[in-house]
N, C-alpha and C positions, 0 to 999 in steps of 0.2 A: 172555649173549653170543648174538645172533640166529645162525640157520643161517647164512645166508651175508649178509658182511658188503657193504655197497651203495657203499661206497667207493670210487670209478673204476670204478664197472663200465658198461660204454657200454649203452646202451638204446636203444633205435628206442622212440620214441611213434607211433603211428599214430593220427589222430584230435587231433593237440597243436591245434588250431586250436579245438577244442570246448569246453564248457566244463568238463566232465569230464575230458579228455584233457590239457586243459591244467594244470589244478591235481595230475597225475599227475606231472607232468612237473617240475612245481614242486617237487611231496614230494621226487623221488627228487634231488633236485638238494639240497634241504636237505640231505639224507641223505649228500650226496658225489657221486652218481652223475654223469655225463658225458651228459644225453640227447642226441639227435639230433630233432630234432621233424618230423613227418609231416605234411604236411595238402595239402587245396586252397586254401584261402585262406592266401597269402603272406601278406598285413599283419598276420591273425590271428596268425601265427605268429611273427614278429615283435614285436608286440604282448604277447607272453608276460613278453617285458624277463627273460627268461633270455639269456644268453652260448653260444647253444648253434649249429652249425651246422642247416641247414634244409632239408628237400626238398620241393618243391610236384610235388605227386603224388596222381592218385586213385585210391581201391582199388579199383575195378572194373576198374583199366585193366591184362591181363595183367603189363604192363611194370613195374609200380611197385616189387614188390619189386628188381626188377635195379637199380632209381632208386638205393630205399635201399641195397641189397647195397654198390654203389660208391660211394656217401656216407660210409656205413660205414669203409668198408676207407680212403677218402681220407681223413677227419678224422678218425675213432677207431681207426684202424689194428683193428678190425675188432667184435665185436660180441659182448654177456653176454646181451644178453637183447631181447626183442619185447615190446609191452603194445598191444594193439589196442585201440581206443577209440573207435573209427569206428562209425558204423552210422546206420540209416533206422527209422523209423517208420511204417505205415499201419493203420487203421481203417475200420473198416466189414463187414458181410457179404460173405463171401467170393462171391457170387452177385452184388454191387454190385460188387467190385472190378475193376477192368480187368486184361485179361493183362500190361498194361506195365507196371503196377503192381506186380502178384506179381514179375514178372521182376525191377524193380529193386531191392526188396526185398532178395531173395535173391543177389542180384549184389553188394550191397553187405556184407551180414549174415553171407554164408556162400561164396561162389564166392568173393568178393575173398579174405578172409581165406586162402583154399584155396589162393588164384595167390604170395597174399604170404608165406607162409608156407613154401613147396615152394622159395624164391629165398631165404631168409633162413635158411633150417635148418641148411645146408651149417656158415656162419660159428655160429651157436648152438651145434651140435655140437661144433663145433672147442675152444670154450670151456667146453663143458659147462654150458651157461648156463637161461636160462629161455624158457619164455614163457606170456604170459597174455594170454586173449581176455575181454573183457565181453562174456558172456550176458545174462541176466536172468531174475528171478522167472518169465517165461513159458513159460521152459522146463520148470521145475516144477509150474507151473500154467498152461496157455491157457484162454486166456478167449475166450468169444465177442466176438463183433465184433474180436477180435484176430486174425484166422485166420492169416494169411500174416506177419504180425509173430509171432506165438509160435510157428508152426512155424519159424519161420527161428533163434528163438530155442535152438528144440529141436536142431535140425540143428548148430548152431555147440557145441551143448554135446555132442552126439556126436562130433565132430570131434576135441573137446579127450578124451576120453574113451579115443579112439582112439590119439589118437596119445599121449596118456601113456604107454598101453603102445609104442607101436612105439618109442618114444624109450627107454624104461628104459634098456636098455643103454649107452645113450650116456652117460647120467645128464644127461638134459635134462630139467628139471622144467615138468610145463605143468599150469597153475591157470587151472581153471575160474570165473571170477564171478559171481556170479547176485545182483545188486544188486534187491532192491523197488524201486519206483518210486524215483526220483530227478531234481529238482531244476533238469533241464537245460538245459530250455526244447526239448527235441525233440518233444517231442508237440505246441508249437504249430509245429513247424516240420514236421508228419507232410506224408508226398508225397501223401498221398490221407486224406479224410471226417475225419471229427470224433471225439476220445476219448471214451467213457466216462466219465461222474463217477468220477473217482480220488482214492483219500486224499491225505490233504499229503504228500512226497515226503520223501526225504534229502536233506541239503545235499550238491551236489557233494564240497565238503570234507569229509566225512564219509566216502565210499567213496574217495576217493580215498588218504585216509591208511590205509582197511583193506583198500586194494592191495598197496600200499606195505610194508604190516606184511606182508602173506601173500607178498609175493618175500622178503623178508627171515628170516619163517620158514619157509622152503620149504614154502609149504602145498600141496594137490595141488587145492583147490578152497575157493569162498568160496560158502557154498549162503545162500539169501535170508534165513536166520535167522540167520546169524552175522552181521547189522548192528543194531544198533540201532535206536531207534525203533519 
């Protein structure tokens, strides 16, 4: 019998328009669950061909979690858990990179998640629910030419770190991911320079089902050696 059963339990996907975010969104729907899906691209979101209500919303934009807060509280009469799945990619020398570059980086990777999170807690609390942010591998390891992508990686995995304790009490469980490379097509989609020769990736569907399994087993983190491949 998993820790906690996913059954109706409502979910904010942040990120469901992606291709990660959306095969998340997918699992926990097999699983029972009630998502809510997040993103900027409506049709994307739509496109999912889940049954779920939808908020067009970006995470940099202070206002978003208040978006979802009342999407929430209107269609799912209120809210078990967050799974953020959003995020930006750049490359190159941090001495190459522009400042508006690092900025949006970290507005998306780590500020957003910060704005959206501090607007959704309230209702997560109330439920004793979860949440889970995708890190990655570079929080555990930064690599050159990654400078401003795996610090942001590292900062988003302090946050969750952080705030697992400040949450204990409440018994809100927050699971850190730290997925290897995966499959998503965001590296061709980087705001800035060219990657790295990178090994073959994980399938989306791969991390996404061992999200999925770690809300389910209330894990408290997913570090880049617990996947596969």
């Amino acid at each position: 019998m998993p820790a906690r059963d996913l059954s109706g339990q409502r979910v904010a996907v942040v990120g469901a328009s992606g291709a990660l975010g959306s095969r998340i969104a997918q699992h926990l729907a097999d699983h029972g669950a009630r998502p809510l899906l997040v993103g900027r691209d409506e049709q994307r979101l739509r496109d999912t061909g889940l049954e779920a209500p939808v908020v067009v919303a970006d995470l940099v934009d202070a206002g978003a979690g208040d978006q979802v807060a009342e999407a929430a509280q209107e269609h799912l009469g209120g809210l078990d858990g967050v799974v953020n799945a959003a995020g930006v990619a750049a490359f190159g020398a941090l001495v190459d990179t522009p400042d508006e570059v690092i900025e949006e980086v970290f507005a998306t990777n780590v500020i957003g998640p910060a704005f959206l999170l501090r607007r959704l807690l309230p209702l997560v609390q109330e439920s004793q629910g979860f949440v889970v942010n995708l890190s990655a591998i570079l929080a555990e390891r930064p690599m050159a030419g990654m400078g401003a992508y795996s610090a942001s990686k590292g900062a988003l995995t302090a946050l969750d770190r952080a705030l697992a304790t400040e949450l204990r009490r409440a018994k809100v469980r927050v699971i850190d991911v730290r997925p290897p490379h995966t499959e998503t097509g965001l590296v061709d989609r980087a705001i800035h320079g060219e990657a790295p020769k990178l090994p073959d990736g994980l399938e989306p569907d791969e991390v996404a089902r061992r999200v999925v399994r770690a809300i389910a087993e209330d894990d408290s983190e997913v570090a880049s050696d617990d996947f596969g491949g």
